[in-house]
PDB file of N, CA, C and O in Angstrom, chain B, residues numbered from 101:
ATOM      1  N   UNK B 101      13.386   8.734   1.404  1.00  0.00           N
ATOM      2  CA  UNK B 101      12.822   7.398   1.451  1.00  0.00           C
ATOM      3  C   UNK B 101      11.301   7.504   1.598  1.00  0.00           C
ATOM      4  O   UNK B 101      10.773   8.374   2.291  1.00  0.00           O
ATOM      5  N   UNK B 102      10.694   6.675   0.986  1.00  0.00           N
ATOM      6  CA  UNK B 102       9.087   6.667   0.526  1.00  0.00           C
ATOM      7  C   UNK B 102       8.719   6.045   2.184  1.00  0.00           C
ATOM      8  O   UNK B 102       9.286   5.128   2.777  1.00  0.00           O
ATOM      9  N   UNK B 103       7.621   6.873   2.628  1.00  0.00           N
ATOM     10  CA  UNK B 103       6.922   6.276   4.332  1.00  0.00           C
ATOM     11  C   UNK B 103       6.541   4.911   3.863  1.00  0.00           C
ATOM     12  O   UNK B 103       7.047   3.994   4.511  1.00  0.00           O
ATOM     13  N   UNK B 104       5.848   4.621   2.989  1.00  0.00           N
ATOM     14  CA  UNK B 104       5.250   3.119   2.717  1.00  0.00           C
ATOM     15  C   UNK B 104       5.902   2.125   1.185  1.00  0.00           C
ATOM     16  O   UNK B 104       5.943   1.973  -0.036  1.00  0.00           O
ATOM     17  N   UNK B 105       6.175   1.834   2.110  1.00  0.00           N
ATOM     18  CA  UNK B 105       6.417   0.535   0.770  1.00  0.00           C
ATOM     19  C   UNK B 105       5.490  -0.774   0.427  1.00  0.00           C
ATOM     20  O   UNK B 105       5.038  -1.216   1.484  1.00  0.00           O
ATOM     21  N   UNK B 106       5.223  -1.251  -0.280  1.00  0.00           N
ATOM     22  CA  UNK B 106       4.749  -2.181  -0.827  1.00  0.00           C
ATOM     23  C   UNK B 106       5.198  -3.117  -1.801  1.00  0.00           C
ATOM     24  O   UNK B 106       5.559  -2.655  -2.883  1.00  0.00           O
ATOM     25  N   UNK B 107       5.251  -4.531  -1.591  1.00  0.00           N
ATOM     26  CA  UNK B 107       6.232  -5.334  -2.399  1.00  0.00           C
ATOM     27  C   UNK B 107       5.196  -5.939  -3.401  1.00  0.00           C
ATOM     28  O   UNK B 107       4.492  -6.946  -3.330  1.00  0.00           O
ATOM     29  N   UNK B 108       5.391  -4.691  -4.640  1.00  0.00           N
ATOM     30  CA  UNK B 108       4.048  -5.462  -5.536  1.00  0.00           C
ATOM     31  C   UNK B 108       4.622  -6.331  -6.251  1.00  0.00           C
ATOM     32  O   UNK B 108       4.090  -6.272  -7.359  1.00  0.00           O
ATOM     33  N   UNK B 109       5.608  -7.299  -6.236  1.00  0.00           N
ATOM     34  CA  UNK B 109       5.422  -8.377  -6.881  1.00  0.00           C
ATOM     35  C   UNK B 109       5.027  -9.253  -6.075  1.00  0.00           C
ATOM     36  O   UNK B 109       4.963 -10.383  -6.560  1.00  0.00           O
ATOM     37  N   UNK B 110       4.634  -9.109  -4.640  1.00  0.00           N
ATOM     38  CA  UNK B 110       3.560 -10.433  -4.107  1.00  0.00           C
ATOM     39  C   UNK B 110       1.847  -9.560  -3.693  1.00  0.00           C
ATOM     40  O   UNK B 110       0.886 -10.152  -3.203  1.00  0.00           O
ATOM     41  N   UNK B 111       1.887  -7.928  -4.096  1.00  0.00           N
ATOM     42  CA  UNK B 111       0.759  -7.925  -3.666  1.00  0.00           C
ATOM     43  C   UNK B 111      -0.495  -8.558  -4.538  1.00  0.00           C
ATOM     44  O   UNK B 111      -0.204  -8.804  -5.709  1.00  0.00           O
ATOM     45  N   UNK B 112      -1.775  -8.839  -4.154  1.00  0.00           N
ATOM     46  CA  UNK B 112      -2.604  -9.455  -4.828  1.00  0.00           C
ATOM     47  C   UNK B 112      -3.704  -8.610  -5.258  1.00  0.00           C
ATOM     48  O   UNK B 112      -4.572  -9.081  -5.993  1.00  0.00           O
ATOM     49  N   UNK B 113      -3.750  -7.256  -4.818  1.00  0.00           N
ATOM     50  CA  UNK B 113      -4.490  -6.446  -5.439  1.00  0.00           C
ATOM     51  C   UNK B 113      -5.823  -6.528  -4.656  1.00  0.00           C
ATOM     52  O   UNK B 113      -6.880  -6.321  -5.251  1.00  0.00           O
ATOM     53  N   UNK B 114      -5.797  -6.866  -3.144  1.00  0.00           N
ATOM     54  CA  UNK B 114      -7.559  -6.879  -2.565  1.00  0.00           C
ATOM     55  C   UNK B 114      -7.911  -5.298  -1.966  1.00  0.00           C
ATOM     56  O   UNK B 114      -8.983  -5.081  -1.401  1.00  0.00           O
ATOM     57  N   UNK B 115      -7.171  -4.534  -2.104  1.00  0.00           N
ATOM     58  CA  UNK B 115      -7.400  -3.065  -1.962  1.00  0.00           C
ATOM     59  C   UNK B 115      -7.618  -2.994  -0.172  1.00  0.00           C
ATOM     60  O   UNK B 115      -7.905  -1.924   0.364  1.00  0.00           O
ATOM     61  N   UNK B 116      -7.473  -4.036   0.480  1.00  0.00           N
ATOM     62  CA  UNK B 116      -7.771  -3.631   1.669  1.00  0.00           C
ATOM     63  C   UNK B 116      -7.238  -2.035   2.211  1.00  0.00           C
ATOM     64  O   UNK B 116      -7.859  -1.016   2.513  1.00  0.00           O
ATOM     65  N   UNK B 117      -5.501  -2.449   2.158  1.00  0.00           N
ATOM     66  CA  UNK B 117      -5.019  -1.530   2.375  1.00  0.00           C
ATOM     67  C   UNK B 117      -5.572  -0.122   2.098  1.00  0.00           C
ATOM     68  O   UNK B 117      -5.872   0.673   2.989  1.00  0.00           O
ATOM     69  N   UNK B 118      -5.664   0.082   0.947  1.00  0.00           N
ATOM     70  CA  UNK B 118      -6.329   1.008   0.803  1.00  0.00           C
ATOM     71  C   UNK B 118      -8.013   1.388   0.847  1.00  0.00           C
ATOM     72  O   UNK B 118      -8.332   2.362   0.165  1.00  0.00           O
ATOM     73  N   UNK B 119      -8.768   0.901   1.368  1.00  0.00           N
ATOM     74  CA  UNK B 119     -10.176   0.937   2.118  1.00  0.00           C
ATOM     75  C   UNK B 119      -9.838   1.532   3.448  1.00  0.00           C
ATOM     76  O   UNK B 119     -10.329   2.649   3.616  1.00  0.00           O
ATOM     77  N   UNK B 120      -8.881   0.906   4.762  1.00  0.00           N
ATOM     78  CA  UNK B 120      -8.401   1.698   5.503  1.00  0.00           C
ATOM     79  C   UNK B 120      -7.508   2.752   5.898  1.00  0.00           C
ATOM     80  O   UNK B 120      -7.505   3.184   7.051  1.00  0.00           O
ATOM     81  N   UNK B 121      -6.743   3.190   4.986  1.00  0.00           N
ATOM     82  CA  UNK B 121      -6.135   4.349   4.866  1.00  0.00           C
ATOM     83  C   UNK B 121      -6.799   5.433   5.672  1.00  0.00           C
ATOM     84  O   UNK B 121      -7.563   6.058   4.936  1.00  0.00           O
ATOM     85  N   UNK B 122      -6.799   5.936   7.025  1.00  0.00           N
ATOM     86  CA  UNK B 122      -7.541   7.185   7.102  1.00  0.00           C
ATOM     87  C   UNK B 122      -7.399   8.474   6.433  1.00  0.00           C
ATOM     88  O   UNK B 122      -8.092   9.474   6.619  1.00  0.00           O
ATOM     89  N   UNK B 123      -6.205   8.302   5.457  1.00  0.00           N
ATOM     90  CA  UNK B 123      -5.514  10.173   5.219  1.00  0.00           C
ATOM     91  C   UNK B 123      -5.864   9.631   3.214  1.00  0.00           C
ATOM     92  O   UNK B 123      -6.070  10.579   2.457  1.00  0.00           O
ATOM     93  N   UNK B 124      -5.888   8.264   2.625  1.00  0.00           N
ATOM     94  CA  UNK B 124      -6.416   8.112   1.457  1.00  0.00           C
ATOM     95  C   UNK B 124      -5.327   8.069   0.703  1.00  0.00           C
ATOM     96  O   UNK B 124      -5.398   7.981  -0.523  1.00  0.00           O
ATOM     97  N   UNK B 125      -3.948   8.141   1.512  1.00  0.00           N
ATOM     98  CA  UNK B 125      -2.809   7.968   0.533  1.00  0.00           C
ATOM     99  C   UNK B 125      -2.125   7.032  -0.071  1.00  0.00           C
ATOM    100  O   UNK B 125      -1.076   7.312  -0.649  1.00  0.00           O
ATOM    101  N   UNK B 126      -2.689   5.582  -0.023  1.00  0.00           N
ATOM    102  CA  UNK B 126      -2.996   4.691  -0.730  1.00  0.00           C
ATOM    103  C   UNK B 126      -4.307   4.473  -1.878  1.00  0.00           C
ATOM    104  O   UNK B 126      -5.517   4.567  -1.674  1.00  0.00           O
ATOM    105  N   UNK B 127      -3.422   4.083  -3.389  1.00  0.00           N
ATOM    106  CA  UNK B 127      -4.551   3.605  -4.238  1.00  0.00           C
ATOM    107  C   UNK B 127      -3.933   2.196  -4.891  1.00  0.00           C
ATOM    108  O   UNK B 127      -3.145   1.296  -4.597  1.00  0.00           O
ATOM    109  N   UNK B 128      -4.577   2.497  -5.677  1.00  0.00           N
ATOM    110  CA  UNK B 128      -4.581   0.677  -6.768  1.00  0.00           C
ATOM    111  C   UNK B 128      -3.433   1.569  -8.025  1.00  0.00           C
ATOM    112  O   UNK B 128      -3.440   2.701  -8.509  1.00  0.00           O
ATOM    113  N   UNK B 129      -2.614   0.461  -8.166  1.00  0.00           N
ATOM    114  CA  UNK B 129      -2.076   1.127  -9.543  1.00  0.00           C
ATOM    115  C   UNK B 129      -2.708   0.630 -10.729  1.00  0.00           C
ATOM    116  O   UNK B 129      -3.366  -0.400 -10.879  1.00  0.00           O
ATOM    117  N   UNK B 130      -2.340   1.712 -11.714  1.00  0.00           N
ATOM    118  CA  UNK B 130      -2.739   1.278 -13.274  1.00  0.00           C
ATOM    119  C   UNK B 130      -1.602  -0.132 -13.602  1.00  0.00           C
ATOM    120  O   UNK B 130      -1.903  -1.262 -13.989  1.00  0.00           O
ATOM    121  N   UNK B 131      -0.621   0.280 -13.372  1.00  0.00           N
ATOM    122  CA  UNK B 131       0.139  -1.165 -13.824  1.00  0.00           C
ATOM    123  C   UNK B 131      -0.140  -2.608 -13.243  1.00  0.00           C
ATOM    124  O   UNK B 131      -0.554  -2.709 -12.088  1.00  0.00           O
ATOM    125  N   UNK B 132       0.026  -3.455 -13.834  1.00  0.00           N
ATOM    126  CA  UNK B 132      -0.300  -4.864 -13.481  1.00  0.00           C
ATOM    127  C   UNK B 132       0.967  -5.583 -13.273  1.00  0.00           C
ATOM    128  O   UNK B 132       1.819  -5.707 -14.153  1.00  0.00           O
ATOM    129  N   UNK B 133       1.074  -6.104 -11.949  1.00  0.00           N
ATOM    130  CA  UNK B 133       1.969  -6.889 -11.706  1.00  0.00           C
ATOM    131  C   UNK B 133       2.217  -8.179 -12.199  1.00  0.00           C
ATOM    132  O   UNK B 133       1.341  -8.644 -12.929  1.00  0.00           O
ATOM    133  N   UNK B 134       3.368  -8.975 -11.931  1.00  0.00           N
ATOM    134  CA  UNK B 134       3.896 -10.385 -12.339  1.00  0.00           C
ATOM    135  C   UNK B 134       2.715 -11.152 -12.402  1.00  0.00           C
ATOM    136  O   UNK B 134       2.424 -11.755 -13.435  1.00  0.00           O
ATOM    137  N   UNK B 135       1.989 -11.185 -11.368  1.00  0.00           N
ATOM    138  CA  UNK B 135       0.476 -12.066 -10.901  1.00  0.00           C
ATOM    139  C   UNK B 135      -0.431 -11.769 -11.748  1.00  0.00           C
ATOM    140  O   UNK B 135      -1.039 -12.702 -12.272  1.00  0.00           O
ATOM    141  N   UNK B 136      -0.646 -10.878 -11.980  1.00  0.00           N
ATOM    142  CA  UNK B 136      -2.051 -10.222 -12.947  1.00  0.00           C
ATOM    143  C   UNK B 136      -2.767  -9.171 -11.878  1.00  0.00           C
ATOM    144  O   UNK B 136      -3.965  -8.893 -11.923  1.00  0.00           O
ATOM    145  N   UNK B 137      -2.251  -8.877 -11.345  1.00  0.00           N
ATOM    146  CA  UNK B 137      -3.481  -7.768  -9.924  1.00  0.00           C
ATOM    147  C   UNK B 137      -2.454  -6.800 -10.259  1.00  0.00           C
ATOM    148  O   UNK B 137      -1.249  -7.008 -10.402  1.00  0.00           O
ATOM    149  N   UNK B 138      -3.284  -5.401 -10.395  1.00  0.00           N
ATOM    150  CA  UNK B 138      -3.476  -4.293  -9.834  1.00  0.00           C
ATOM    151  C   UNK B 138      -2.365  -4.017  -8.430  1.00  0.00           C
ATOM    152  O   UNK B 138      -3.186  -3.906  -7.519  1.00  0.00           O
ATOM    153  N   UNK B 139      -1.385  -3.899  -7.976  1.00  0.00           N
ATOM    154  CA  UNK B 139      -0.888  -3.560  -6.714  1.00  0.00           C
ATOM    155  C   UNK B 139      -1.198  -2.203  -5.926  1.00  0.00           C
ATOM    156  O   UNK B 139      -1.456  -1.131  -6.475  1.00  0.00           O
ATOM    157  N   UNK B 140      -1.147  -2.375  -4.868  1.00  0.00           N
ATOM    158  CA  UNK B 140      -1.385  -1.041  -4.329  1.00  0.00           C
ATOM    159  C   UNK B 140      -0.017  -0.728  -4.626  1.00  0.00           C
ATOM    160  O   UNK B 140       0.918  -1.388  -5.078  1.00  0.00           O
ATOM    161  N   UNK B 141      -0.254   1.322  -3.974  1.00  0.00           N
ATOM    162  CA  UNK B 141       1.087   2.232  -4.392  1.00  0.00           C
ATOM    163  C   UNK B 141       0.381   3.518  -3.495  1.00  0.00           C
ATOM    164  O   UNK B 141      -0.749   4.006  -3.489  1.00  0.00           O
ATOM    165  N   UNK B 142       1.830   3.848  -2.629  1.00  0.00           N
ATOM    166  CA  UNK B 142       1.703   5.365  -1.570  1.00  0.00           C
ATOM    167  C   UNK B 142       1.396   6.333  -3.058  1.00  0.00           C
ATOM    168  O   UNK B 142       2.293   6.779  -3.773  1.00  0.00           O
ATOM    169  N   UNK B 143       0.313   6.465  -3.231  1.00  0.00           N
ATOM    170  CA  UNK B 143      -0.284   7.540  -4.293  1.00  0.00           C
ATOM    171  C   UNK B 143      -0.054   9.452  -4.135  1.00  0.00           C
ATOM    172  O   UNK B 143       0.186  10.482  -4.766  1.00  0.00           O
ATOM    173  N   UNK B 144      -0.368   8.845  -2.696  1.00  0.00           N
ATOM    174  CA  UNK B 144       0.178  10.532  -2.446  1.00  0.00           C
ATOM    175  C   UNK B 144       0.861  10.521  -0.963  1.00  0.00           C
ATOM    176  O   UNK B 144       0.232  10.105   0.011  1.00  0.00           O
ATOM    177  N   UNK B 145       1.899  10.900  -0.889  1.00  0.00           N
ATOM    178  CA  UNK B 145       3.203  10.457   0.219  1.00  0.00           C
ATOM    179  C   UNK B 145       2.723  11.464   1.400  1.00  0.00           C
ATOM    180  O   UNK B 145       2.375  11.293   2.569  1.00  0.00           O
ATOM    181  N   UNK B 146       2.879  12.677   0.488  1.00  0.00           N
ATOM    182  CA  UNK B 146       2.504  14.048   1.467  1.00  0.00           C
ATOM    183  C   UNK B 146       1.255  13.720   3.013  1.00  0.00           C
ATOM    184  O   UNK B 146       1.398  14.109   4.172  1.00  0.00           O
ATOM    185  N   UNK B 147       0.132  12.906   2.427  1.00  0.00           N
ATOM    186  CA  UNK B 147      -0.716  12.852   2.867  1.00  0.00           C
ATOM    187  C   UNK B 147      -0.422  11.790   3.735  1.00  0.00           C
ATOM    188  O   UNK B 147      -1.140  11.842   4.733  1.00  0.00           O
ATOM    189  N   UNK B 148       0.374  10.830   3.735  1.00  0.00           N
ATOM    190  CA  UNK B 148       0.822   9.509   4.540  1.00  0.00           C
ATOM    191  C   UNK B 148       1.442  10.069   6.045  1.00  0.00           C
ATOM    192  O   UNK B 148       2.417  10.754   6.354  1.00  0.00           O
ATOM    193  N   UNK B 149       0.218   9.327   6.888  1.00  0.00           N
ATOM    194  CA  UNK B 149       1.395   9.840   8.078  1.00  0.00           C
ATOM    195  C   UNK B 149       1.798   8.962   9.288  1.00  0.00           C
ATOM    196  O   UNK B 149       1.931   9.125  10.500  1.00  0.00           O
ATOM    197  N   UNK B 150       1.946   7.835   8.288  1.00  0.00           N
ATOM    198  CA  UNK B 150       2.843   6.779   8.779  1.00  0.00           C
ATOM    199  C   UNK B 150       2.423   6.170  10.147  1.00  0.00           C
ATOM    200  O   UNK B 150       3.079   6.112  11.187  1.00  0.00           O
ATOM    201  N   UNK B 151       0.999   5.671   9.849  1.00  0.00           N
ATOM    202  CA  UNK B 151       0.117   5.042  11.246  1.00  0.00           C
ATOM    203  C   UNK B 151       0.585   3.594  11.394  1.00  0.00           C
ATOM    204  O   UNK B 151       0.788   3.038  12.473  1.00  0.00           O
ATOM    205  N   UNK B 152       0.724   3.074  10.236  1.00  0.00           N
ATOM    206  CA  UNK B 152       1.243   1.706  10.197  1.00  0.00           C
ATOM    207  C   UNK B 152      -0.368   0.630   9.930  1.00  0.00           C
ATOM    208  O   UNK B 152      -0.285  -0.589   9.778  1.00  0.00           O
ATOM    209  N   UNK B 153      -1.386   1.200   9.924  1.00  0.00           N
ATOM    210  CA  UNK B 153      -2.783   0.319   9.292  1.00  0.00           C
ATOM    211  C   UNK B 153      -2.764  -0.388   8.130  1.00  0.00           C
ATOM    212  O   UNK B 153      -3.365  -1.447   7.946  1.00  0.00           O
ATOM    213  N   UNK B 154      -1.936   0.308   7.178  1.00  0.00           N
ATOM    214  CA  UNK B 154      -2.167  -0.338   6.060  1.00  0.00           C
ATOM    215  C   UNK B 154      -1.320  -1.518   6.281  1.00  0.00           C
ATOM    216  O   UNK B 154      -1.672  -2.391   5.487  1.00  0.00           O
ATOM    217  N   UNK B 155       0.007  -2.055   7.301  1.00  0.00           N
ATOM    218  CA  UNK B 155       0.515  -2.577   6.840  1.00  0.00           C
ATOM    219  C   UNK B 155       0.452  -3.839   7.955  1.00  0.00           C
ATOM    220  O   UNK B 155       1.152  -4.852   7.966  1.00  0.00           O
ATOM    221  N   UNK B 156      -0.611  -3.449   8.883  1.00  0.00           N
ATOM    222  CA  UNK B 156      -1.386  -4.441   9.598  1.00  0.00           C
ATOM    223  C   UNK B 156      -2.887  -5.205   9.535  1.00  0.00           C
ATOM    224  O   UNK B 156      -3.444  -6.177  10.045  1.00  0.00           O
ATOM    225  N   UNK B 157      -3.206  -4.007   8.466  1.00  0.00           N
ATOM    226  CA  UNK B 157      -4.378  -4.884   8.261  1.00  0.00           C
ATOM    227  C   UNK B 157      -3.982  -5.571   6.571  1.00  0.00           C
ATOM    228  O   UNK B 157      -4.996  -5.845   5.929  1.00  0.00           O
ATOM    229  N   UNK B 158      -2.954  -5.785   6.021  1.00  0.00           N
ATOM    230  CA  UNK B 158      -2.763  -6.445   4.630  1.00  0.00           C
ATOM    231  C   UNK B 158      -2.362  -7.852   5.159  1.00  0.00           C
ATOM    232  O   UNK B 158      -1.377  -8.205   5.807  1.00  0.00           O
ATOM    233  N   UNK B 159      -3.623  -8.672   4.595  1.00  0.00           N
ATOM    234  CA  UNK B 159      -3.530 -10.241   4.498  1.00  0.00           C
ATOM    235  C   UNK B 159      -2.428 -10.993   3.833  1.00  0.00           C
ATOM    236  O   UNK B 159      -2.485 -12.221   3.885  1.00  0.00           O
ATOM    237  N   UNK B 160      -1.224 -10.302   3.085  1.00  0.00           N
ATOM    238  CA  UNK B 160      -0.548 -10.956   3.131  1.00  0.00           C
ATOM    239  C   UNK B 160       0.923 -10.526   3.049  1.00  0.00           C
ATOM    240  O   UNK B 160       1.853 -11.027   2.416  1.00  0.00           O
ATOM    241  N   UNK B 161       0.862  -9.066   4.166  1.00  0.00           N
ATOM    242  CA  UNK B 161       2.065  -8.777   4.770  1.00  0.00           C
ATOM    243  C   UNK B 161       3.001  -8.015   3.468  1.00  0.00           C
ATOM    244  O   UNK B 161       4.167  -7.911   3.850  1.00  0.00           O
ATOM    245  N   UNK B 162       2.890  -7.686   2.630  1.00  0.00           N
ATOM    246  CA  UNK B 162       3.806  -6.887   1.836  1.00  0.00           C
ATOM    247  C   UNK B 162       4.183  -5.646   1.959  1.00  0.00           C
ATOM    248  O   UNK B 162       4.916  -5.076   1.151  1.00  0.00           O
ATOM    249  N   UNK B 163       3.688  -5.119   3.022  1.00  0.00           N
ATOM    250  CA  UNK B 163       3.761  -3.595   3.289  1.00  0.00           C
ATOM    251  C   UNK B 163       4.802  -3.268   4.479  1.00  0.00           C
ATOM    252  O   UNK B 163       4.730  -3.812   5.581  1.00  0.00           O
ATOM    253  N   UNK B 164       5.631  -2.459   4.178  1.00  0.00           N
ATOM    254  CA  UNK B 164       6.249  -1.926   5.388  1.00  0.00           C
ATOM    255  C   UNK B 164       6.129  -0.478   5.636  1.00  0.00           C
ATOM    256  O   UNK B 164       6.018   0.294   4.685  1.00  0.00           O
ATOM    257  N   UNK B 165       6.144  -0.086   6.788  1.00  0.00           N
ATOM    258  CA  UNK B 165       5.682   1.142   7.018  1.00  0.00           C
ATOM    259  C   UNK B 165       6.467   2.017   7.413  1.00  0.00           C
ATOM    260  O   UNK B 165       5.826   2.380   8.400  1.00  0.00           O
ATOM    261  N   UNK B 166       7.613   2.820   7.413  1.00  0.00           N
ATOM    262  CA  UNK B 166       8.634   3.634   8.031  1.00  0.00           C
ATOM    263  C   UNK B 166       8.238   4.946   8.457  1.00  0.00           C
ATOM    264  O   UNK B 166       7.707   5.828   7.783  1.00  0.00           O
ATOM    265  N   UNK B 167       8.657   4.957   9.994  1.00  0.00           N
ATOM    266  CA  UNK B 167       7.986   6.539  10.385  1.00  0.00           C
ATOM    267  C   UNK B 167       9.427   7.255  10.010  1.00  0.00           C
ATOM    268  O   UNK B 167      10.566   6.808   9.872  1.00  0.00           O
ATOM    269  N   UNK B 168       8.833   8.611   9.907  1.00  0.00           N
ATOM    270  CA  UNK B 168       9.701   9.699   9.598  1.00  0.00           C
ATOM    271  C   UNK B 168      10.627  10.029  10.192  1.00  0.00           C
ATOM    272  O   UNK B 168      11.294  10.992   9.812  1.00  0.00           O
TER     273      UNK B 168
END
């Protein structure tokens, strides 16, 4: 099971999440969602170590965070 999830059919693409990432294992995807934005995506898992930031500082809650 993936540490981070993200429900990109409501994310909106403001990259917060990924600005605070301390380990950078969040990015923007190339694909475009239902909305027209960019969604974030755990880009590199390895590096995720499941602090739970990304999914407290996202304005509109699509992220869940599962520790290991």
């Amino acid at each position: 099971m993936k540490k981070v999830v993200v429900n990109e059919a409501k994310c909106k693409g403001c990259g917060v999440c990924v600005n605070f990432c301390p380990k950078s294992a969040l990015a923007m995807a190339d694909r475009i969602n239902s909305k027209g934005y960019h969604p974030a995506e755990l880009a590199n898992e390895a590096a995720c170590i499941s602090c739970g930031i990304c999914g407290r500082v996202c304005p509109d809650a699509v992220i869940e965070v599962f520790k290991p």
